[in-house]
Structure formats: structure tokens, C-alpha cells
N, C-alpha and C positions, 0 to 999 in steps of 0.2 A: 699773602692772602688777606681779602677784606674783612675784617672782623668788627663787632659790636660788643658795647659796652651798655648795660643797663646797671645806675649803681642809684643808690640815696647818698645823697651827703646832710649834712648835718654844718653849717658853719657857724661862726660865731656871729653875737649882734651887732658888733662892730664893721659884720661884711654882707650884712643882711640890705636889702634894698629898703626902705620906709615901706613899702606896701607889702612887700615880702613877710614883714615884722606886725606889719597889721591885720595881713593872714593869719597868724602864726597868732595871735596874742586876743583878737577881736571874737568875740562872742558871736558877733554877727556874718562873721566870715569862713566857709568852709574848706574853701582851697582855689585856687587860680591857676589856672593855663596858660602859659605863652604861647601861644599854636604861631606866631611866624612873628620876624624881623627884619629890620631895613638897615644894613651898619653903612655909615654915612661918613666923608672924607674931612666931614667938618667936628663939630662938636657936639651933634647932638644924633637922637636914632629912632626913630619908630616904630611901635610894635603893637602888635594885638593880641589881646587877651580874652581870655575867657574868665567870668568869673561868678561863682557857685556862692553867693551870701546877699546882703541886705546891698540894694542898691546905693540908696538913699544913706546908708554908714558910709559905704564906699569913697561916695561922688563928697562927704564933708571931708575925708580922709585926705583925698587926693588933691583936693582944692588949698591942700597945706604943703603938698611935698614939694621939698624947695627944687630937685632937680625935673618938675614936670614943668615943660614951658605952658602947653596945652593938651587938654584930653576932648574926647568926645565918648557917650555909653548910649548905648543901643541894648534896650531888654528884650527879653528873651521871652522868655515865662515868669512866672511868680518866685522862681528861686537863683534863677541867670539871666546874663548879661554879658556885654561885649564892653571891651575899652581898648579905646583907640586912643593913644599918645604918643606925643612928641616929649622927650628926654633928652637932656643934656647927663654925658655919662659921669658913671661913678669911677673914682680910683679902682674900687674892687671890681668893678667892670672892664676897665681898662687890665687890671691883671688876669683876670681869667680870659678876657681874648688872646691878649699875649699866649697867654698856657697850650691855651690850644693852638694856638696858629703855625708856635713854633714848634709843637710837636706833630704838624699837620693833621690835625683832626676836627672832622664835623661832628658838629651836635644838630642832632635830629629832633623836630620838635614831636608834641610839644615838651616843654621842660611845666612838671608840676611842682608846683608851692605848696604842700599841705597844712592843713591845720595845727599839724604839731609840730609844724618850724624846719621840717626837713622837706629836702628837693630831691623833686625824680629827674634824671637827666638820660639818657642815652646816647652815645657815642659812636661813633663811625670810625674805623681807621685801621692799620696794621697792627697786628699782635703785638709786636714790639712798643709802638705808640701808647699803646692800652695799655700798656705794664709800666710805663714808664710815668704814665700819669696817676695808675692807680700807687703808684709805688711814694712819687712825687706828695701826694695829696694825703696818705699815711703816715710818711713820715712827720708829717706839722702836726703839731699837740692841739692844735685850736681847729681842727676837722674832722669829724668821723666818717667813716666813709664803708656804707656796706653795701658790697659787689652783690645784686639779684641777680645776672644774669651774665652769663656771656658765649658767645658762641660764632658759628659764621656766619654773615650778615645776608638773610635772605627776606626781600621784602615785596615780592611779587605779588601776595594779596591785600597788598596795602599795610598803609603804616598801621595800625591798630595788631597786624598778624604777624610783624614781629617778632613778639615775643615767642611765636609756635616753633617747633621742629620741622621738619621740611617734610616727614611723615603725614605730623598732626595736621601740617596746614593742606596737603594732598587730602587726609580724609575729612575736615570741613568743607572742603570745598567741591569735593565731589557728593559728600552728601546733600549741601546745599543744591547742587544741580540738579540730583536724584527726588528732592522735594521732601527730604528727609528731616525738614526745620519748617516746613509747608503749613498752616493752618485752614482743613485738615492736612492732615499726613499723609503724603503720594508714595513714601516709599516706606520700605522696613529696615529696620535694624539687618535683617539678613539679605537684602538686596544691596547694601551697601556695604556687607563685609564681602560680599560675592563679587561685587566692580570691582574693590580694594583689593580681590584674590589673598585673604586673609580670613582667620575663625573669628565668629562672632565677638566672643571675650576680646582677642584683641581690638578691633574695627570699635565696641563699644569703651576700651580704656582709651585709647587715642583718642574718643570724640570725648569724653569726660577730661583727659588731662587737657584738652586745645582749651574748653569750656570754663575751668576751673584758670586758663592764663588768662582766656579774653576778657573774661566779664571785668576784674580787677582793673583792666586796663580801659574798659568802656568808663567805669565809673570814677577815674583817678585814684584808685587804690593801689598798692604796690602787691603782687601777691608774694609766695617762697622763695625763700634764695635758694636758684638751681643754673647748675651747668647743663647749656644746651649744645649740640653738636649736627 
């Protein structure tokens, strides 16, 4: 059965990428996204980012790292930006592909950098895969690694609703159809536990617990660690 892995790792600065480390360490910097990638047969890979801090730190930062051949940054608003580079890979890139390849497993983007040095990742693959890597990645003294989420992999309302329960993601999304998220508001609280054929109290916990996963994950925050099923 397909299952997911949602976890933070924590690694050392020795397997930290240079801009990973300049998230992590710069005042000016609040977190970065890798929303997609290009793995490439030769020796180098291109990827795009997102990235939440001072441009203008950024672009002197990156104009240093030895493994970027070329970048380009497209702003956003007054607080993001996009970066687009070409990379020649790291050793510790080179192992973590490995890792996962030969365990057969995808990683789903994007993977977050936060502020405080640790990464959000999420993972695709068999049960057994998942155990085997969480297990793999425990064992080392120089990783920590804390499991937020895990469950069966369903991702029908798009990647952001992930992290919901197959419940929760049924009552946002018929709420949303109901105009129940509408400004103003087309439907009620009680029209939408009444489609859900459920009582009020429940219909209103499932759209609080889907709320309380989504928003963390709109803003790149990690939220509770919980088992979903």
C-alpha cells in the first residue's frame, strides 16, 4: 500500500548545502522552498526555489557558492522571490539520492529549509520503505529526525491537502463548494454538517482540525506530530 512520509530532519553543517546554512544562520533570511527539480545524467541539476528573506543578501550570498555554476531571481513582493539555478552536485546530494533510490522512494516537493536549520521533507513510498529509512536515518548520531506525520497517501485535492485525512479533506472541500469559505457566506455551518450527513460539532471539528493542518502548511511552518489514517 502507497504510503507518506512527512518528517523534519535536522542534519549536521557538514551536510548542509551553503544556502541551506545561510537560511539557517542569516538574519536576513526566513525559509526557502525547493518546489521542483531537474536530476541531470551529467554533473550538474537545476532547481527552483522559493525564497522568503532579503533579496539583495541572498543574490551576494549565492554569487559565492562554489557549487552554483549559474543562478537567475525573479521577485515576487517586497518579502519573495524565485531562484533559478544550475548546480553542480554535492557528496551529500549524491547520498541522499542514493538513499532514496535504492529504497525506492519519491520525495514530494516542496522540501522546506527553515530558519532554524531544519528541513521539511515528505516522502512517497511502501510502508516498509518508510520504516526502513526512518529507521536508517535514527540510527546515525549526526541526524535527528522527527516523524509529523504519516499515513496513506492521498492527494487528490492537491499537494497543499496532504496533510488532511480523507474525512477532513471531504468536509473542506465540500464546504468550499457550499460557499461555506465565500466572502460573504452562502452557506452555514448547518448546511454543510447536513451534505456531510453528520452533527454540527463534528462537521465544525473536521473543518477546525483540516484548518489548523492547512494554514502551517500554506505558510511553511511544520504543525503537530500526528498519525493520520
Amino acid at each position: 500500500m502507497m504510503r507518506y512520509l512527512h518528517a523534519r530532519l535536522d542534519v549536521p553543517a557538514a551536510m548542509r548545502h551553503p544556502l541551506q546554512s545561510f537560511v539557517a544562520e542569516s538574519e536576513a533570511m526566513n525559509y526557502a522552498k525547493l518546489l521542483a527539480w531537474n536530476q541531470s545524467f551529467e554533473t550538474v541539476q537545476f532547481a527552483l526555489l522559493y525564497i522568503d528573506g532579503d533579496i539583495d543578501a541572498y543574490r551576494n550570498r549565492i554569487e559565492s557558492v562554489e557549487p552554483i555554476r549559474w543562478f537567475e531571481l525573479a521577485p515576487l513582493d517586497s518579502s519573495g522571490f524565485y531562484s533559478y539555478v544550475c548546480q553542480e552536485y554535492t557528496e551529500s546530494e549524491r547520498g541522499l539520492t542514493r538513499a532514496f533510490t535504492d529504497l525506492q522512494l519519491v520525495v514530494v516537493p516542496p522540501i522546506v529549509y527553515a530558519g532554524d536549520g531544519w528541513v521539511d521533507v515528505t516522502v512517497v513510498g511502501s510502508g516498509g520503505s518508510l520504516s526502513d529509512l526512518v529507521d536508517a536515518l535514527k540510527a546515525r548520531s549526526d541526524i535527528s529526525v522527527d516523524v509529523r506525520e504519516i499515513g496513506r497517501f492521498n492527494r487528490r485535492l492537491g499537494s497543499v491537502t496532504g496533510c488532511l485525512t480523507s474525512r477532513q479533506a471531504e468536509a473542506v472541500e465540500t464546504a468550499t463548494e457550499m460557499g461555506y469559505y465565500a466572502v460573504p457566506r452562502q452557506a452555514s455551518l448547518d448546511a454543510v454538517a447536513s451534505e456531510l450527513e453528520v452533527a454540527n460539532s463534528t462537521a465544525s471539528e473536521l473543518l477546525r482540525r483540516a484548518e489548523s493542518r492547512l494554514m502551517p502548511r500554506l505558510v511553511g511552518v511544520s504543525g503537530s506530530s500526528r498519525s493520520t489514517e
